[in-house]
Phi, psi and omega in degrees: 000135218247123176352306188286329184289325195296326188281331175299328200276343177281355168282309163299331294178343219297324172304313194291312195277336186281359190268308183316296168343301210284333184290297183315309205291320177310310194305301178344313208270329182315305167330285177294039189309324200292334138009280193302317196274326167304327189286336233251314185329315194272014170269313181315126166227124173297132178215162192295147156297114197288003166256046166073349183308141177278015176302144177284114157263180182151146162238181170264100197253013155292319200278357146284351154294132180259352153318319203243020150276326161299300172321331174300313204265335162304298214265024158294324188280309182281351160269345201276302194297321186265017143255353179266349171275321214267305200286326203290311180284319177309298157317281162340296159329268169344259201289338185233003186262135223274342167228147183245146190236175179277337180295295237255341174228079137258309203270330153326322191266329165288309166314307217288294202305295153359287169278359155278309182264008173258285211287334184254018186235286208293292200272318157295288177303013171215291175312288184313333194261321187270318176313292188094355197296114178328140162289156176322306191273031192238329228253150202293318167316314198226067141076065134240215206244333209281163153301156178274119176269135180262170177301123180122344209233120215263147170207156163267006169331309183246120151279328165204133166097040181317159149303337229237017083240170154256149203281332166290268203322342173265335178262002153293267147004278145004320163304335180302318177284337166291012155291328174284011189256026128301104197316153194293320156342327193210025183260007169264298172306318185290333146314334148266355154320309171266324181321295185306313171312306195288296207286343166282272185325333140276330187339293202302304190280019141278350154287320180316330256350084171249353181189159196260125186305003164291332181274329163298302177334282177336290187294344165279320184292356185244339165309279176319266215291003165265311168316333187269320187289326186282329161332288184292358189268331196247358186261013184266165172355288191268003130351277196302306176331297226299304171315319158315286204281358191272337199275310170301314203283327156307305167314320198256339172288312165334307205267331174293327189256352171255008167289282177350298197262003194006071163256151193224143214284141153350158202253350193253337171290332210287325167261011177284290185309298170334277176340296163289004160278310160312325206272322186272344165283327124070244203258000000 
């Protein structure tokens, strides 16, 4: 099979093939540990041990830097802002606009559900909490106690806020769906935009040594195919139902607080509505 049909059939495909993606790449690392040691490894700078012990000492010392802890804590912030801008808009639909359409909460609704279920559902509440796996700067390779564990492989080592995936890099990553919320123009550059922001953001926390490039990988490849399954979920058929009854039910709260509040609807939805009762009569 020749590069372009695999790629139209992952096209066709899309759920099925980012699941696979991920199920291979995961094996890759299980195979391959020097993979995880070697990347954590150009971060490392080795130092004698001060009781003489032949134990491997060392830090990380980007995580001593206070220049590349404020980048940390900018772009902690500018992902922090763009959900809250994302709830903020959402709200606004819902609630303030005067006809609400299945066009106007589909990609609000593709975000929203996303970023509840990859990065604060999938990859904190469960992997990171559950996994167990040691950070890098925990682990016996780079001046801790614990062993290297591969990805994927539940221990009780780490009790909580675990290596095993990362929660920046998904949420980083995660951004990706606020690209349609763009002109169609400027949705490629910005795709690679953010695409660059995630791979910086793990760089950093693998400079930290807090995760293993096993754990950045993952978590953007377990991010993406959740975006892409909510995505094909919400744009298929009974999607669309689900969205149709979020929009009436939105419509009908509307008109309610605003009778309640005896606000009476724009002269431009009013003739919004008109239009789509002609337009049904029609047909």
């Amino acid at each position: 099979m020749t590069a372009v049909a695999l790629w139209h059939r992952m096209k066709r495909h899309p759920v099925i093939s980012w699941v696979l993606l991920a199920a291979v790449i995961l094996l890759v690392f299980r195979a391959f540990p020097g993979l995880d040691y070697w990347t954590t490894n150009q971060f490392f700078q080795e130092l004698t041990c001060r009781d003489g012990s032949s134990e491997r000492c060392g830090t990380f010392p980007l995580r001593n830097s206070h220049f590349w802890l404020e980048v940390r804590e900018v772009s902690l912030s500018l992902m922090t802002i763009s959900q809250m801008l994302l709830v903020l808009w959402l709200l606004f639909v819902l609630l303030m606009k005067d006809q609400t359409s299945v066009q106007d909460v589909q990609n609000p609704m593709i975000a929203l559900l996303t970023v509840l279920l990859a990065p604060a559902l999938l990859v904190n509440g469960v992997l990171k909490s559950y996994w167990g796996r040691p950070r890098p700067y925990l682990t016996e390779e780079f001046g801790g106690e614990f062993p290297y564990v591969s990805p994927g492989t539940i221990t009780d080592l780490c009790q909580k806020n675990c290596s095993f995936v990362s929660g920046e890099t998904s949420a980083a990553f995660w951004l990706l769906a606020l690209v349609v919320f763009l002109p169609k123009s400027r949705q490629t550059a910005a795709t690679s935009a953010v695409v660059a922001f995630g791979v910086s953001v793990s760089l950093l926390r693998m400079g930290f040594g807090r995760h293993y490039f096993s754990d950045v990988v993952m978590s953007a490849l377990f991010t993406v195919t959740i975006l892409v399954a909510v995505r094909a979920l919400l744009t298929s058929q009974n999607g669309e139902r689900a969205l149709v009854v979020i929009a009436d039910g939105s419509n009908a709260l509307t008109a309610f607080f605003q009778r309640t509040m005896g606000f009476t609807p724009s002269v431009e939805a009013k003739n919004r509505r008109l239009a789509e009762k002609e337009a049904d009569n029609a047909v």
